[in-house]
N, C-alpha and C positions, 0 to 999 in steps of 0.2 A: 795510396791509390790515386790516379791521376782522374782530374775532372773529366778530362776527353774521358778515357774507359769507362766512367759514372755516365757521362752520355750515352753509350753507345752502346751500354750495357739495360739504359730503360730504352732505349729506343725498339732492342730486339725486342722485352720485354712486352714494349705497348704493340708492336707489330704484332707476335703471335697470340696478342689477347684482341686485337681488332679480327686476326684472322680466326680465333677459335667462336666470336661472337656471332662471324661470321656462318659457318655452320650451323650455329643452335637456332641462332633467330630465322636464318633463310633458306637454309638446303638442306636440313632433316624435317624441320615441318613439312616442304613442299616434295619433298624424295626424289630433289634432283640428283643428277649424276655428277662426276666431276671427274679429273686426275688426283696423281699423287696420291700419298700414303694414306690421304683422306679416303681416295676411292677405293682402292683397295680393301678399306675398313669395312665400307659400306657393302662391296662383294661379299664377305668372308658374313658381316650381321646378316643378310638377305639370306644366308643359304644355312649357316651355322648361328646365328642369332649370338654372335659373339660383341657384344659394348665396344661402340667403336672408341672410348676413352682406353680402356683396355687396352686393343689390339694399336695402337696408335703409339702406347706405349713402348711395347714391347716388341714392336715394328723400328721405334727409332734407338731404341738400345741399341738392335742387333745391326742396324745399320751403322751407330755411331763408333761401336765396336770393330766393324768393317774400314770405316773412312779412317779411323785410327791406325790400327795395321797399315793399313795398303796408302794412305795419304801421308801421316806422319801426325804427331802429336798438336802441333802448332792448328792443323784444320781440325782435330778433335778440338781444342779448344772454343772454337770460334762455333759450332755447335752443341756446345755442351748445354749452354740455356736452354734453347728452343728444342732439346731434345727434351727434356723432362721438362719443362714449363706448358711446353702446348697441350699435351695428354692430360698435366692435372687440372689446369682451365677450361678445357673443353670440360672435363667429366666435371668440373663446377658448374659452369653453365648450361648444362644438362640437368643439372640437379634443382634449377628454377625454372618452376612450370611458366612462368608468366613470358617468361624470352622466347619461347614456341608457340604464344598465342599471336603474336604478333600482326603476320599475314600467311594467306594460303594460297595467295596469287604468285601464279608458276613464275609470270614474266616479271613482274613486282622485285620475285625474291630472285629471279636471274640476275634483272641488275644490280638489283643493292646489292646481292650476297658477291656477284662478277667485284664492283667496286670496292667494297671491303677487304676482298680476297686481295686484288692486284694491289690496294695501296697496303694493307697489314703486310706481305710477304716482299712491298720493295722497300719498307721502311728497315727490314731486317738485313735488306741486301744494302742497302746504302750504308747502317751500320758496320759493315765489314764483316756479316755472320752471313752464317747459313740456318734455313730452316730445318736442315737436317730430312732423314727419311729417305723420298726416293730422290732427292735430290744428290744424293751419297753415290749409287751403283755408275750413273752418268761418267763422272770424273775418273773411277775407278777404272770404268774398263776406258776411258780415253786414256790413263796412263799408262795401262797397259798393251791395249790396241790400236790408240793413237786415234779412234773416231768420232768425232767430231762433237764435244757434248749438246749443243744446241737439235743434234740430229738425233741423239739418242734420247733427251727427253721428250721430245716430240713424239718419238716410236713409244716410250713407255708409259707414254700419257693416252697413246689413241686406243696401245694394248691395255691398258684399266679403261677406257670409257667402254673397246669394246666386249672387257668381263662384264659390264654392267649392262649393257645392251640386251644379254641375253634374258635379262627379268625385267628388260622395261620397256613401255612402250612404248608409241612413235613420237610421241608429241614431247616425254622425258628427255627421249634421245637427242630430239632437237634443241631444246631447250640444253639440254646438255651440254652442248658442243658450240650453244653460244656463251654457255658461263664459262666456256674454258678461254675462248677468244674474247673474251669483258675484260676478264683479267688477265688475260696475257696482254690488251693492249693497256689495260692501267698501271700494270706492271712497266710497262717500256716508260709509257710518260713520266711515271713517280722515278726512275733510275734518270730521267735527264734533266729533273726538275735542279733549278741553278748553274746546270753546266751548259745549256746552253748559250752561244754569243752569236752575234752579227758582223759577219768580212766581208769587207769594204773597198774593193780598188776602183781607183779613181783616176781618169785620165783627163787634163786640162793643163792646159800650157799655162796657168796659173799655179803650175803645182810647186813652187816655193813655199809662195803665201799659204796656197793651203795647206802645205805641209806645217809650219810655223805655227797658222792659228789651232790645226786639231790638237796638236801639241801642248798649247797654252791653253786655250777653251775649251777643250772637253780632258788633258790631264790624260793622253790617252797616247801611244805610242807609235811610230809607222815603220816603216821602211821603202824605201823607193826603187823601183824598180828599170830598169833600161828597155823603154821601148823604142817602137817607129813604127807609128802610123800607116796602115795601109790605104787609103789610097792617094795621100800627098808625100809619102813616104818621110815626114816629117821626125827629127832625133827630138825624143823627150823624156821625163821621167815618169812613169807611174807610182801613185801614191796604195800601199796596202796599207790596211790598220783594220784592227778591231772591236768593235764595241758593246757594253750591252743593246739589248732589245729597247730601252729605255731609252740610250743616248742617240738609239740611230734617228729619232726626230729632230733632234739637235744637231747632230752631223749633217742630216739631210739641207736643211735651214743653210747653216753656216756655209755648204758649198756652192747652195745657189746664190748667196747673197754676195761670195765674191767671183763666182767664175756659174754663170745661169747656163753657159755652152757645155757647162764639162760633164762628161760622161763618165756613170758609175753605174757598175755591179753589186750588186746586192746578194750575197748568201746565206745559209744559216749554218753553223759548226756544231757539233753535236756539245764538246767540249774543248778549253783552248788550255796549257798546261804555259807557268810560266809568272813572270811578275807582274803582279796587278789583278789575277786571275786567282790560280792556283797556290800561288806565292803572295807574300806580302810586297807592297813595288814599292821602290826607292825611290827617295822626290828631291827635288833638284838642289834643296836647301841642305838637304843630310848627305848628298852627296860634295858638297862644295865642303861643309862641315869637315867631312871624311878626306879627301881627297888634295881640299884647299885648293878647286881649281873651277870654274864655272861651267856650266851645263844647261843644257835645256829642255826642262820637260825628265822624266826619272829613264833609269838606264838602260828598263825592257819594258817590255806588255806584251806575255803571250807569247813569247819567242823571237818576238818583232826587235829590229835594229833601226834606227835613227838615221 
């Protein structure tokens, strides 16, 4: 068994145990609402008094069963933990009274339980898995019908808040539909946490030099671009590069200290794919090594050409 898989295999692991602590300690003491196979559960106890460890269970078999047929074995896999891990956790921490004494503040347990939810269930996505459940039906009918799954879970998240609307009252429902928005946006931030960079194009008739030093002093890649100046219509080159959020203080620094006229754009990249990044990057010593020929600065960053 490979290390990485040993990782990524406790990472689902701890995600669906932040997210089942989640429930016990915040959203069954306080009986807010939610989505997903959770809410569902909490319908079905409200009306049939059925253990939402139970029906959690036997909600993510017959889904995992579904995503196997109609996805193919490879996405069964990548479910198979968090299918039967989540249901025996949760009915474990159900089973200790003290994790439900916790608090019975509505808003208290919106947030924490919103933050717990969106980082347990993106630690599982950033693993490469799925939490399984109603996460399953989405994909399926996109492979089939081709619509859009970000738009079908949204539909089947607002149709389980509104099964649960009809036993709850006004103050649940709101509180409801902010625990879904806590953790959909904790959700988004934990899935871009490390991927995001800083893109950098830089316009100054010093752009040799600057090209040269970002190269040497930040160890960091560019590519130059052909412009002309609009209103002196002047031929020159634009400098793009990459960096992290860390270095762009350093970069910022280093281009006033040789060109204070030159003018840069600043953006944010969600994720940059590539050497240096996503790749391990090549540096100018292993390339001379390799190649037996001199170089400046390693051979990419990020897609970027020299």
């Amino acid at each position: 068994m490979k290390i990485k898989d040993m990782k990524n295999w406790g990472m689902v692991l701890l995600g669906n145990t932040i997210y089942a602590l989640a429930i016990v300690v915040f959203i069954l003491p306080s009986s807010l609402i939610m989505g997903g196979t959770t809410g569902i559960g909490l319908t079905l106890g409200h009306y049939l008094n059925v253990p939402l460890h139970t029906f959690v269970m036997i909600f993510n078999v017959l889904m995992f069963l579904v995503g196997a047929l109609a996805l193919g074995k490879k996405f069964a896999l990548t479910t198979l933990i968090s299918t039967f891990y989540y249901p025996v956790i949760l009915g474990a921490f159900q089973n200790i009274p003290v994790l439900s004494d916790i608090t019975t503040d509505r808003m208290l347990s919106t947030i924490c339980g919103g933050l717990m939810i969106g980082f347990g269930i993106g630690i599982v996505i950033r693993a490469g898995a799925s939490t399984g459940g109603m996460d399953i039906p989405p994909l399926v009918l996109n492979k089939y019908f081709g619509i859009p799954v970000s738009v079908l879970m949204y539909a089947f998240d607002f149709a389980i808040l509104l099964m649960q609307m009809m036993f709850s009252d006004k103050e649940q429902i709101i509180y409801g539909i902010l625990l879904v928005l806590v953790y959909t946006m904790v959700l988004d931030k934990i899935l871009l946490i490390g991927t995001t960079k800083t893109q950098v194009s830089i316009v100054s008739e010093k752009y040799n030099e600057l090209n040269a030093q970002i190269q040497e002093k930040l160890d960091r890649g560019t590519t130059l671009f052909h412009v002309q100046t609009g209103y002196l219509k002047n031929e020159q080159k634009m400098i793009m590069t990459v960096v992290s959020n860390r270095e762009l203080v350093r970069l910022n620094r280093l281009v006033q200290e040789t060109d204070p006229e030159a003018f840069m754009v600043i953006g944010h990249v969600n994720e940059v794919k590539g050497k240096g990044f996503s790749s391990q990057k090549e540096y100018k010593d292993e390339v001379t090594a390799n190649e037996g020929k001199e170089t400046q600065g390693y051979t990419g960053n990020g897609g970027q050409n020299r």
